[in-house]
N, CA, C and O atoms as a GROMACS GRO file, in nm:
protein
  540
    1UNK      N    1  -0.734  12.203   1.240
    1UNK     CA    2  -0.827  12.149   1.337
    1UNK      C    3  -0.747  12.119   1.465
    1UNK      O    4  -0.632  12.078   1.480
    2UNK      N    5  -0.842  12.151   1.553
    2UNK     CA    6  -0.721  12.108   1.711
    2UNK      C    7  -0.764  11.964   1.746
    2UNK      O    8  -0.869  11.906   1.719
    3UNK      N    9  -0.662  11.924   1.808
    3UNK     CA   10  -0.621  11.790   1.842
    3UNK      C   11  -0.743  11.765   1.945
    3UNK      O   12  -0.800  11.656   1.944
    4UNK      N   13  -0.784  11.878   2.043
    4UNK     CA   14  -0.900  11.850   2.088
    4UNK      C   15  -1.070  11.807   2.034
    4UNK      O   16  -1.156  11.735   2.083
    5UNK      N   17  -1.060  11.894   1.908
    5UNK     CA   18  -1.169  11.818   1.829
    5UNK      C   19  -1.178  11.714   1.764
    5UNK      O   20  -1.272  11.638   1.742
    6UNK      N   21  -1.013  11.715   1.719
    6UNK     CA   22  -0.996  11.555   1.655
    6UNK      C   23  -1.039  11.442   1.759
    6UNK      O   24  -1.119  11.355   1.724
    7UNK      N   25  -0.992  11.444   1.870
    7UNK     CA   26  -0.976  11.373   1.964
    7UNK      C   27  -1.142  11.329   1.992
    7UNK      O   28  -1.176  11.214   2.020
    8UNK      N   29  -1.239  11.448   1.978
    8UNK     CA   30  -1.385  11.405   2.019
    8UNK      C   31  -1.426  11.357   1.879
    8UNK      O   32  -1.519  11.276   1.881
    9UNK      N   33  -1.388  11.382   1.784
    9UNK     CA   34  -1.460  11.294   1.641
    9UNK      C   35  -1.404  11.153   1.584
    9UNK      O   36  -1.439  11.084   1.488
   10UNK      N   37  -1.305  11.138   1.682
   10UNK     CA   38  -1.252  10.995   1.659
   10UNK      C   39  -1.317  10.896   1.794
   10UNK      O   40  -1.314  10.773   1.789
   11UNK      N   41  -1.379  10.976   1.920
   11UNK     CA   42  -1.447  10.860   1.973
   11UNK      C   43  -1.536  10.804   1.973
   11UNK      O   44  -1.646  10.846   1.937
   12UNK      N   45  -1.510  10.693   2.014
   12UNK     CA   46  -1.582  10.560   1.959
   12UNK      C   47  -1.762  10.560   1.988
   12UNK      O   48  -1.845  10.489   1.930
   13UNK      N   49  -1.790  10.665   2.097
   13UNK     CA   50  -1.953  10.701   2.085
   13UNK      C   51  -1.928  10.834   2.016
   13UNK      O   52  -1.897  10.934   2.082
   14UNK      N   53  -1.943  10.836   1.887
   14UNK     CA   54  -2.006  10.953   1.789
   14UNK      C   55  -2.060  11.036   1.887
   14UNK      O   56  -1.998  11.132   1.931
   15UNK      N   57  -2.173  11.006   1.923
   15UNK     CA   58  -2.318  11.106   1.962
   15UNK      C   59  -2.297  11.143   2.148
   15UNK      O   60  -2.369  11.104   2.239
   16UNK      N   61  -2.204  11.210   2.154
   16UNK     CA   62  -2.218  11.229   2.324
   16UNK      C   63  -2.328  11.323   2.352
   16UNK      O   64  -2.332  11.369   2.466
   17UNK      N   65  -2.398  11.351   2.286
   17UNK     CA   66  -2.526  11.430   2.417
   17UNK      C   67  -2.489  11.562   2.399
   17UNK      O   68  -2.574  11.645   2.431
   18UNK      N   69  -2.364  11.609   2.348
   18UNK     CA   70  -2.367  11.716   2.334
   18UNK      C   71  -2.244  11.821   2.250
   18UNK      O   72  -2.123  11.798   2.253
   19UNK      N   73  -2.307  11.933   2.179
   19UNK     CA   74  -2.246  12.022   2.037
   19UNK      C   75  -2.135  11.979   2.045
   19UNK      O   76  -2.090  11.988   2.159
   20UNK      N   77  -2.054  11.928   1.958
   20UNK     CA   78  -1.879  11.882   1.987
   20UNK      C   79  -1.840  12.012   1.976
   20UNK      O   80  -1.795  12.056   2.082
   21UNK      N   81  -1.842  12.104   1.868
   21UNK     CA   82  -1.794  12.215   1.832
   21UNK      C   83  -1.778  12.321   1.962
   21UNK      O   84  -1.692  12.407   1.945
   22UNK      N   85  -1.840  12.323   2.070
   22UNK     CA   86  -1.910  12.414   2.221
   22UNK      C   87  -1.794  12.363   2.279
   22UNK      O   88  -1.699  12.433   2.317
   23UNK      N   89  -1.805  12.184   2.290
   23UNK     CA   90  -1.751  12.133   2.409
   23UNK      C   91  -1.593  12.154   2.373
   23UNK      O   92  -1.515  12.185   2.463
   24UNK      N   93  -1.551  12.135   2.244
   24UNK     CA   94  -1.396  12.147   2.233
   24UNK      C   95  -1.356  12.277   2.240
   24UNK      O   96  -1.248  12.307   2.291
   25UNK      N   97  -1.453  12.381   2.180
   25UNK     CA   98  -1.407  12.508   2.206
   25UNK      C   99  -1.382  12.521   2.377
   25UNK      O  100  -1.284  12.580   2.422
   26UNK      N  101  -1.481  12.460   2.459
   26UNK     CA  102  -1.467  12.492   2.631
   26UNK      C  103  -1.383  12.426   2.676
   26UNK      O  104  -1.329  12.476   2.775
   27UNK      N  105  -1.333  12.290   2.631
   27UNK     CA  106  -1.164  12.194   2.670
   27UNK      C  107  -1.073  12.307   2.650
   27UNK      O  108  -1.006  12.368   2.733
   28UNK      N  109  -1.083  12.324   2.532
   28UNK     CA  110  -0.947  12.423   2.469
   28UNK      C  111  -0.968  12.525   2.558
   28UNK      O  112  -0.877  12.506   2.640
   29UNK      N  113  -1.046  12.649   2.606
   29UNK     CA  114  -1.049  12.754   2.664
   29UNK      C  115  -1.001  12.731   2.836
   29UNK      O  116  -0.939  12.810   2.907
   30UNK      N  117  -1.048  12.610   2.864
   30UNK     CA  118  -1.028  12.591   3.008
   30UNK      C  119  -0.865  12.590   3.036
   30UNK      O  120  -0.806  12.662   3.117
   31UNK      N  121  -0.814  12.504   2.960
   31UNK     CA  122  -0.665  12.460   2.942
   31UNK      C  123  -0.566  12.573   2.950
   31UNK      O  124  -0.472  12.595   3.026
   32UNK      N  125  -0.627  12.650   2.828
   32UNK     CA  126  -0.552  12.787   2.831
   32UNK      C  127  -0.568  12.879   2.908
   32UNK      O  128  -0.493  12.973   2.884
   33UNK      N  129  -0.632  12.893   2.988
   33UNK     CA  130  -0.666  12.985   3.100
   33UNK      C  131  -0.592  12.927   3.216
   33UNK      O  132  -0.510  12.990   3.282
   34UNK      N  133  -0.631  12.780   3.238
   34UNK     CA  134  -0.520  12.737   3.296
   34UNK      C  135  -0.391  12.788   3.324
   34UNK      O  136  -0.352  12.838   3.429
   35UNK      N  137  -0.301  12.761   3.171
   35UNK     CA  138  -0.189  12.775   3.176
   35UNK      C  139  -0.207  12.955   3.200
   35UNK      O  140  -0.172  13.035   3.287
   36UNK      N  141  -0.247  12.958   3.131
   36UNK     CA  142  -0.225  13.166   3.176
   36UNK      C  143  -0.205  13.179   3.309
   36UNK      O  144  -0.106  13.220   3.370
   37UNK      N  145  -0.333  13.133   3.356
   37UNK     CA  146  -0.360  13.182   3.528
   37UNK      C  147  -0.235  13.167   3.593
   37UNK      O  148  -0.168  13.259   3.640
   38UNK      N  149  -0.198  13.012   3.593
   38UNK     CA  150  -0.032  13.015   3.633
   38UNK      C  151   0.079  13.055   3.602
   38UNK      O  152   0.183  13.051   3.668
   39UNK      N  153   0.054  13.105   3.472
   39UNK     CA  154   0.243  13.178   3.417
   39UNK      C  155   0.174  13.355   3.524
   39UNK      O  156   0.248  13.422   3.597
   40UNK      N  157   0.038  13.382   3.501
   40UNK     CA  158   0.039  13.475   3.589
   40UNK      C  159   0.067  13.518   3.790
   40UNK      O  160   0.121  13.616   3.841
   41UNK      N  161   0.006  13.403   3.850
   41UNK     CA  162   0.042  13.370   3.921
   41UNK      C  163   0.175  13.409   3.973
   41UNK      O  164   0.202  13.488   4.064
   42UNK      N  165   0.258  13.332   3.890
   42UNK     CA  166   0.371  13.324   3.883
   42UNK      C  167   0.488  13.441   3.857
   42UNK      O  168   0.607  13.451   3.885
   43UNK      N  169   0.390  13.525   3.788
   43UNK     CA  170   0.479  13.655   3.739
   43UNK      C  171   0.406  13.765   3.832
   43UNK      O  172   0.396  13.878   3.785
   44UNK      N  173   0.361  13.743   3.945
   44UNK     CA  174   0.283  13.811   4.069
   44UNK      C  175   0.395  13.794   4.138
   44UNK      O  176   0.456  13.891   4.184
   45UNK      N  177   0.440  13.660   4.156
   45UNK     CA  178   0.507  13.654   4.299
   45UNK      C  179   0.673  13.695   4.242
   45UNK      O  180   0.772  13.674   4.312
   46UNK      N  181   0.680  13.771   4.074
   46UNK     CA  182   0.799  13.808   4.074
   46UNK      C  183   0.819  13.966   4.075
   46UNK      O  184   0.918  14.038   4.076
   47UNK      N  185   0.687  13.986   4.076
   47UNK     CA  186   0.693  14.150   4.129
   47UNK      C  187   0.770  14.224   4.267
   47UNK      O  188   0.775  14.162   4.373
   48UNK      N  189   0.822  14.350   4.255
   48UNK     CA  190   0.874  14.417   4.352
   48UNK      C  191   0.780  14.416   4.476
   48UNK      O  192   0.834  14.386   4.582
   49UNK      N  193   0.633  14.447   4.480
   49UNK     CA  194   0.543  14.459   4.580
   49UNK      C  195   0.450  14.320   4.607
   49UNK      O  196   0.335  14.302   4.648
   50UNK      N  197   0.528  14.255   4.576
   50UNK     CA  198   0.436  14.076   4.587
   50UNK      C  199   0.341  14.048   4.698
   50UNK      O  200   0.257  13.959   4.700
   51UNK      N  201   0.368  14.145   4.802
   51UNK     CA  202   0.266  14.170   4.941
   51UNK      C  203   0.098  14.225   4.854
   51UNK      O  204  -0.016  14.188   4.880
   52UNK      N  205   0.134  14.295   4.780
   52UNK     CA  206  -0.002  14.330   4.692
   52UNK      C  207  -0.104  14.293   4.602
   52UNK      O  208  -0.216  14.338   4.579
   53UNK      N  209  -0.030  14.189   4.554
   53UNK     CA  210  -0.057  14.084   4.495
   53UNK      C  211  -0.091  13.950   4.520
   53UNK      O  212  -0.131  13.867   4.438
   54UNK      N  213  -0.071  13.933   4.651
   54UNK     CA  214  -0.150  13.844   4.742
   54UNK      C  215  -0.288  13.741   4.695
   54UNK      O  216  -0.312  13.623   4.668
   55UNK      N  217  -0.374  13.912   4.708
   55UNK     CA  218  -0.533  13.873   4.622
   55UNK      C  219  -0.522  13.783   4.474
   55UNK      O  220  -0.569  13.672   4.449
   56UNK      N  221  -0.454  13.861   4.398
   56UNK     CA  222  -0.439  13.827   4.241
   56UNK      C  223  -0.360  13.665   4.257
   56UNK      O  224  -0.395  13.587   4.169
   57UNK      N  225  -0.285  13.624   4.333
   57UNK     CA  226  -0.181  13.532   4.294
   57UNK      C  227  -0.298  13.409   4.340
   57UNK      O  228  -0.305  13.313   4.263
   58UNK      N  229  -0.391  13.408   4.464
   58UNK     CA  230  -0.443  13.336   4.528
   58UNK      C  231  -0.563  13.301   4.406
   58UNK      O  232  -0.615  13.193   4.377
   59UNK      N  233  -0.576  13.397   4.366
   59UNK     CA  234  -0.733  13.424   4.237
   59UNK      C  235  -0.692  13.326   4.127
   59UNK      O  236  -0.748  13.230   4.074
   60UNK      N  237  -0.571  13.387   4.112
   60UNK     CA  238  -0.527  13.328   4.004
   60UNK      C  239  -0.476  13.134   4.007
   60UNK      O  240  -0.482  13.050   3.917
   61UNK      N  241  -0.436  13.126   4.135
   61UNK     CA  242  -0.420  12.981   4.149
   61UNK      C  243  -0.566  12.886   4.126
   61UNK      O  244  -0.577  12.781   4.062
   62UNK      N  245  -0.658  12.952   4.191
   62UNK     CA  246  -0.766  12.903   4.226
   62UNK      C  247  -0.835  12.885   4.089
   62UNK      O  248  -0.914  12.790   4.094
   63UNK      N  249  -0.832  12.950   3.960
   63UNK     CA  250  -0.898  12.960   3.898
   63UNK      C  251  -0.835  12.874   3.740
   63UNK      O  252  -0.883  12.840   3.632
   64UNK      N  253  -0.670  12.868   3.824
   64UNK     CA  254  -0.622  12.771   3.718
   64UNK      C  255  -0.634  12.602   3.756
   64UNK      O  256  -0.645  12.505   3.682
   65UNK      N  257  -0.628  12.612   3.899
   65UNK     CA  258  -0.656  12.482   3.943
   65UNK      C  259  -0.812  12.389   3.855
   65UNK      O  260  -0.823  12.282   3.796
   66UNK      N  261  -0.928  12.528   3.899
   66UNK     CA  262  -1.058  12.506   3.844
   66UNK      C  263  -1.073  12.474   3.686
   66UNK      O  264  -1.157  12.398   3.639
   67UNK      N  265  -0.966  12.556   3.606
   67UNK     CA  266  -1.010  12.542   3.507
   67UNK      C  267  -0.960  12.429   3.446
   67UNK      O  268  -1.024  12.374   3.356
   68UNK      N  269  -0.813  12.371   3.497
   68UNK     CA  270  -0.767  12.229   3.491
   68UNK      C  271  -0.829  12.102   3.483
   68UNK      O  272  -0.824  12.011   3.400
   69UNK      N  273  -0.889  12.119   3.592
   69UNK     CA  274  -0.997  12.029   3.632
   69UNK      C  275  -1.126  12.031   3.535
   69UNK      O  276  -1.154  11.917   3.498
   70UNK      N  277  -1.200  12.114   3.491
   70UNK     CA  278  -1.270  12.148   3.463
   70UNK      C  279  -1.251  12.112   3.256
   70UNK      O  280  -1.321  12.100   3.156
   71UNK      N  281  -1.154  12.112   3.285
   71UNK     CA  282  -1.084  12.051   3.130
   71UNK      C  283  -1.100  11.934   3.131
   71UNK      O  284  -1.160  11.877   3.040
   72UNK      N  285  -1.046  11.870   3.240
   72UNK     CA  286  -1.003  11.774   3.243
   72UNK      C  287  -1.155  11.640   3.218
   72UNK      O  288  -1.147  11.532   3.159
   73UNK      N  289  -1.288  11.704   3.290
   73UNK     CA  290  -1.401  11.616   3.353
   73UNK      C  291  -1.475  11.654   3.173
   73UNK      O  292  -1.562  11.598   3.106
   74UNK      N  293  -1.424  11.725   3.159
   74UNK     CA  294  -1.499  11.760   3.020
   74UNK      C  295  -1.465  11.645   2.916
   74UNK      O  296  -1.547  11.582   2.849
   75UNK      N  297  -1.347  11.634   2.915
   75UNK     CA  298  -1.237  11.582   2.803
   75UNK      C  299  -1.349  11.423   2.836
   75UNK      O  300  -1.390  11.362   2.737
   76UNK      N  301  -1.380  11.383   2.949
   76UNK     CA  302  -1.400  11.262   2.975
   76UNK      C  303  -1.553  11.234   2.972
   76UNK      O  304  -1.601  11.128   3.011
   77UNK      N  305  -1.624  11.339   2.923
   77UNK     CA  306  -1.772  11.331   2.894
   77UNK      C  307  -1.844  11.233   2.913
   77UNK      O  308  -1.922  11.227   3.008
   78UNK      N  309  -1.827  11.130   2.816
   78UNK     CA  310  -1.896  11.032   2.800
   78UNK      C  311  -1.942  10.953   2.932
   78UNK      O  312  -1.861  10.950   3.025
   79UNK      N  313  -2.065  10.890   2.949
   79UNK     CA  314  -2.102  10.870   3.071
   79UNK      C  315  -2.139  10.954   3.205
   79UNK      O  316  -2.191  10.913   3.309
   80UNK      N  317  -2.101  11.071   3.173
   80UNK     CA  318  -2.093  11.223   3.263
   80UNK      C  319  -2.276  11.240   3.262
   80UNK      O  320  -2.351  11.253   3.165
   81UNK      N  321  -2.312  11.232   3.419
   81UNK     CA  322  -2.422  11.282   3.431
   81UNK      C  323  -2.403  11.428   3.367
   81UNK      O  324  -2.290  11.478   3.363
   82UNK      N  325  -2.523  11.499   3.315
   82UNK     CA  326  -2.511  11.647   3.256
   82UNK      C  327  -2.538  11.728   3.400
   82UNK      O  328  -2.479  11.835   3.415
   83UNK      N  329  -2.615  11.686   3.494
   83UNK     CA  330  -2.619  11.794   3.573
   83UNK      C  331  -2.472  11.806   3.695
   83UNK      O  332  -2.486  11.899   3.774
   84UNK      N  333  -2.371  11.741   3.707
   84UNK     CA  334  -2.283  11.725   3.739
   84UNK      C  335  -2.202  11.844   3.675
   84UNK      O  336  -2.162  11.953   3.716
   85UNK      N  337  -2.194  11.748   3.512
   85UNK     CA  338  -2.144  11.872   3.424
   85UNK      C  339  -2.126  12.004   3.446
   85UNK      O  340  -2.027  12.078   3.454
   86UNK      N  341  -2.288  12.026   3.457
   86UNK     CA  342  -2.336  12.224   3.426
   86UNK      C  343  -2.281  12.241   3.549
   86UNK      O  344  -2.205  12.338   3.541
   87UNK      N  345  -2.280  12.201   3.646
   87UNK     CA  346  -2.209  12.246   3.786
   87UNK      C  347  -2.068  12.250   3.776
   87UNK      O  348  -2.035  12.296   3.885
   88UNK      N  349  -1.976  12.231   3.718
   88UNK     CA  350  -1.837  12.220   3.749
   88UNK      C  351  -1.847  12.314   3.626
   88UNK      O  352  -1.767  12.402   3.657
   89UNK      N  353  -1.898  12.349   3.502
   89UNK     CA  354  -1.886  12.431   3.396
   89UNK      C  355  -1.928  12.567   3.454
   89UNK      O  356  -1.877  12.666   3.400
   90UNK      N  357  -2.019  12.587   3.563
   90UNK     CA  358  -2.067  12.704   3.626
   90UNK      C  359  -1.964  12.745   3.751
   90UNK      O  360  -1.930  12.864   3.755
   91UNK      N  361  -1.924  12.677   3.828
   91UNK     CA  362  -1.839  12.665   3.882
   91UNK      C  363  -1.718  12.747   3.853
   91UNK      O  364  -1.683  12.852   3.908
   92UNK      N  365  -1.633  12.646   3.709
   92UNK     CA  366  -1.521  12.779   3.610
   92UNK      C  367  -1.583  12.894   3.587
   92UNK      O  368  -1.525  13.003   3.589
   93UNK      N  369  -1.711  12.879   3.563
   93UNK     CA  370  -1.740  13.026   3.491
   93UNK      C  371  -1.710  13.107   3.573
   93UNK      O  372  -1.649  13.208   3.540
   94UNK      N  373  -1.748  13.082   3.704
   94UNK     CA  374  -1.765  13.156   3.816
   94UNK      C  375  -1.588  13.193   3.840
   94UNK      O  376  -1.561  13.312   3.826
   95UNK      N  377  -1.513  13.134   3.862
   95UNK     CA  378  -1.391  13.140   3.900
   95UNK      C  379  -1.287  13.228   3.783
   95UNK      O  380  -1.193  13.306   3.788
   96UNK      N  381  -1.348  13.177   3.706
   96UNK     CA  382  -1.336  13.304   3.512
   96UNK      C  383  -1.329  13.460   3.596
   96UNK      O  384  -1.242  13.537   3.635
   97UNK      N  385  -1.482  13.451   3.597
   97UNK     CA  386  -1.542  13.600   3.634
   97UNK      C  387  -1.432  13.637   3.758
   97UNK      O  388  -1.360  13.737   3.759
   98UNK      N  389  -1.435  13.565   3.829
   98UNK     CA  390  -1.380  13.650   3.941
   98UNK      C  391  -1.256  13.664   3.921
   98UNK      O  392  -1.207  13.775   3.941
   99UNK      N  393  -1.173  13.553   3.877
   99UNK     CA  394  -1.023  13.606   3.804
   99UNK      C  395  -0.968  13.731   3.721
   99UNK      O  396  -0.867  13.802   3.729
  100UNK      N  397  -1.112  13.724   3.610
  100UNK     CA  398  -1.046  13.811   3.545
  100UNK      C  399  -1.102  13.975   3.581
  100UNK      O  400  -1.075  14.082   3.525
  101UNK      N  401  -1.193  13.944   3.702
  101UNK     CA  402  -1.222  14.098   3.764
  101UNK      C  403  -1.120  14.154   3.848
  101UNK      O  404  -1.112  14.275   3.867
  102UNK      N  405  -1.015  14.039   3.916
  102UNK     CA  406  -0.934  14.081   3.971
  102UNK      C  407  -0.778  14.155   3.966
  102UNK      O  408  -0.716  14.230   4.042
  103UNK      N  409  -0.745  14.078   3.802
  103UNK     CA  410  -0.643  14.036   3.673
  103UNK      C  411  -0.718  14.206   3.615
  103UNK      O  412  -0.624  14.281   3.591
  104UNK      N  413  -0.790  14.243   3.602
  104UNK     CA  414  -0.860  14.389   3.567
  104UNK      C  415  -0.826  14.532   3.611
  104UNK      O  416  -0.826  14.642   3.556
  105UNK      N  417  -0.789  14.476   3.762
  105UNK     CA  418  -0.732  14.580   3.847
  105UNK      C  419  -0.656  14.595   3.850
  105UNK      O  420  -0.644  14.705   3.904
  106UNK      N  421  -0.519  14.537   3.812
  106UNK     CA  422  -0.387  14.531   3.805
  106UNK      C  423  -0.341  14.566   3.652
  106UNK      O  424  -0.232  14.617   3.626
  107UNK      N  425  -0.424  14.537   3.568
  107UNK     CA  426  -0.412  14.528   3.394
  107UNK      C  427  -0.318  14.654   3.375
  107UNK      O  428  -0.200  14.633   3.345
  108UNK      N  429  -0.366  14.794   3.391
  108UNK     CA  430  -0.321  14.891   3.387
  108UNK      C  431  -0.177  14.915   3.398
  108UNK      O  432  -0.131  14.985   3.308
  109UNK      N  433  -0.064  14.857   3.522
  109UNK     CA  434   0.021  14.826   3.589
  109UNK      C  435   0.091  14.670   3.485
  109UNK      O  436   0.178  14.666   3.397
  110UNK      N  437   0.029  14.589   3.530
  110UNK     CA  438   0.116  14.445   3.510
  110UNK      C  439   0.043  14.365   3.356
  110UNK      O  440  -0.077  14.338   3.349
  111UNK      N  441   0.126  14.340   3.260
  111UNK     CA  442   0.040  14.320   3.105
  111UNK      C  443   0.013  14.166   3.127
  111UNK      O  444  -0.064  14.096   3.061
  112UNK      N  445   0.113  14.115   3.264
  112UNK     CA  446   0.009  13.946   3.241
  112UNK      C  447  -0.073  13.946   3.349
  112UNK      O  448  -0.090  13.840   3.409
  113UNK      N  449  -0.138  14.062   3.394
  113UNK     CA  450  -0.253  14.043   3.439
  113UNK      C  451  -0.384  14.110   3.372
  113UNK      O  452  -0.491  14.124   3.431
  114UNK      N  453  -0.360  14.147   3.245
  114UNK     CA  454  -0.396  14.241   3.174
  114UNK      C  455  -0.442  14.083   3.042
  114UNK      O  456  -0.551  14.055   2.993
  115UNK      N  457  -0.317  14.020   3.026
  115UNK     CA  458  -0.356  13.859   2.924
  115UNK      C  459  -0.434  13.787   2.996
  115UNK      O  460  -0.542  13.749   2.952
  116UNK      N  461  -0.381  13.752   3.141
  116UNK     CA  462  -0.479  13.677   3.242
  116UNK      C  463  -0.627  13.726   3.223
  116UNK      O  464  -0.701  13.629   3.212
  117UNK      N  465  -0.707  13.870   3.215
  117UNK     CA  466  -0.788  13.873   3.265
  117UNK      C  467  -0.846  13.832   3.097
  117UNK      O  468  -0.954  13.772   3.093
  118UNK      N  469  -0.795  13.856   2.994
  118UNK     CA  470  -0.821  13.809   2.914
  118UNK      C  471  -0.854  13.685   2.875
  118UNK      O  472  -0.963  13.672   2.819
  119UNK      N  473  -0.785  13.590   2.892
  119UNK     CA  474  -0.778  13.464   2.888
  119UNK      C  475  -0.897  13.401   2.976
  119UNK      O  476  -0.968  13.310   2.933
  120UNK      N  477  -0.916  13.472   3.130
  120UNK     CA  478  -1.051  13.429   3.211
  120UNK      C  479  -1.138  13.458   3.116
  120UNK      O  480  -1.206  13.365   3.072
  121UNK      N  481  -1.158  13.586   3.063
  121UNK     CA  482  -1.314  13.609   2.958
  121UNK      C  483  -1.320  13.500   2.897
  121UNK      O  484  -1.399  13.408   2.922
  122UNK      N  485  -1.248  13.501   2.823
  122UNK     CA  486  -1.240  13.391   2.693
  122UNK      C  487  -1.321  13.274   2.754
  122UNK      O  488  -1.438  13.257   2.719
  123UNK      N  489  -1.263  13.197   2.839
  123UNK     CA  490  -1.271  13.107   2.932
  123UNK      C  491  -1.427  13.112   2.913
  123UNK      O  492  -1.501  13.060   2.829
  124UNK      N  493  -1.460  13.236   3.075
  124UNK     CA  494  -1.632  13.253   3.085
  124UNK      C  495  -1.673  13.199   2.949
  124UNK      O  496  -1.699  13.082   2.920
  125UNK      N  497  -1.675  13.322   2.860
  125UNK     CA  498  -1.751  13.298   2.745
  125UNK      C  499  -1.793  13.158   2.701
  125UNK      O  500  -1.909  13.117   2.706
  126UNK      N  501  -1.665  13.075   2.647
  126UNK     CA  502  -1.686  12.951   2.649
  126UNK      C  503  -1.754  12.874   2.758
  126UNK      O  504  -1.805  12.766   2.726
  127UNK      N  505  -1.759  12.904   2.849
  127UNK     CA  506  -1.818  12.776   2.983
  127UNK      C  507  -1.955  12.845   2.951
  127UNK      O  508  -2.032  12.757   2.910
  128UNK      N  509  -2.024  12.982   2.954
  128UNK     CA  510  -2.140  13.009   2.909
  128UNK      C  511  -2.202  12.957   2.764
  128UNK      O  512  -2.323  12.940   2.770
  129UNK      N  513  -2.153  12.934   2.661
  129UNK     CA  514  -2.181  12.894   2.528
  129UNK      C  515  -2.231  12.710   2.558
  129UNK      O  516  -2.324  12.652   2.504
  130UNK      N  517  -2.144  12.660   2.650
  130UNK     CA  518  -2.164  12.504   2.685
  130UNK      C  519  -2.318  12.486   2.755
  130UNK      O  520  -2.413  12.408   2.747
  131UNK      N  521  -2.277  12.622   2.835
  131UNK     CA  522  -2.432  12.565   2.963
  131UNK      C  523  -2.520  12.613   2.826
  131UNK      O  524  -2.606  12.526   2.819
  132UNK      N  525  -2.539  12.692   2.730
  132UNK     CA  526  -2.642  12.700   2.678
  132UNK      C  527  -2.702  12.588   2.620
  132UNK      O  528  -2.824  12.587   2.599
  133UNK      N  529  -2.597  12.449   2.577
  133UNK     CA  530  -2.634  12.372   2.506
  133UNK      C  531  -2.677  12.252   2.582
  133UNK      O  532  -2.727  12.154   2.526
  134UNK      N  533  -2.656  12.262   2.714
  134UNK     CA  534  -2.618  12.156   2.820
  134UNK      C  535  -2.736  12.156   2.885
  134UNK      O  536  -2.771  12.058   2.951
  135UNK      N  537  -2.811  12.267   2.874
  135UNK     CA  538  -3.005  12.318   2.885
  135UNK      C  539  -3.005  12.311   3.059
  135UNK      O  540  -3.108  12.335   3.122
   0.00000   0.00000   0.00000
């Protein structure tokens, strides 16, 4: 069991409003996309043509910043207006999608933009599975 689900079945309001099973899967997905986005990032600006990569490194910041955050407002639910919520969960999704369309174009060429764009799906997927429950 991850420490993230433990973490939501040990607090002290049981019943937050919403699927624990959704919401820890979307903590956990955000986090890791996170960290991806930036080890990718990062392995952009160690490329020979780093002028090219420009797009991807900026995508990629942006979308680890988002999904950080986006972990982060989750983790803290409780009391969380829901329509706040679905906005910062639509928000990542959005920043998912466009990461890993960008992380897509490069895949071919560079394999951590090829995990990156992976890791954004994942991501989407999860932030879509939440808004379903989040109505």
């Amino acid at each position: 069991m991850s420490h993230v689900k433990s973490m939501l079945e040990v607090h002290p309001k049981k019943d937050l409003g919403v699927d624990q099973e959704k919401l820890a899967a979307c903590i956990a997905a955000c986090f890791e996309c996170s960290q991806t986005c930036t080890a990718c990032a990062d392995a952009c600006l160690s490329e020979p043509m780093v002028g090219e990569m420009a797009t991807c490194i900026s995508t990629d910041q942006n979308c680890a910043d988002i999904c950080l955050t986006t972990g982060r407002i989750l983790t803290r639910i409780t009391g969380q207006n829901k329509d706040v919520l679905r906005a910062v969960v639509q928000a990542c999704r959005e920043a998912c999608r466009a990461c890993a369309q960008e992380c897509e174009g490069h895949a071919e060429m560079h394999e951590h933009c090829r995990l990156c764009a992976e890791a954004c799906r994942r991501c989407e997927a999860a932030c879509d599975e939440l808004l379903n429950v989040l109505g």
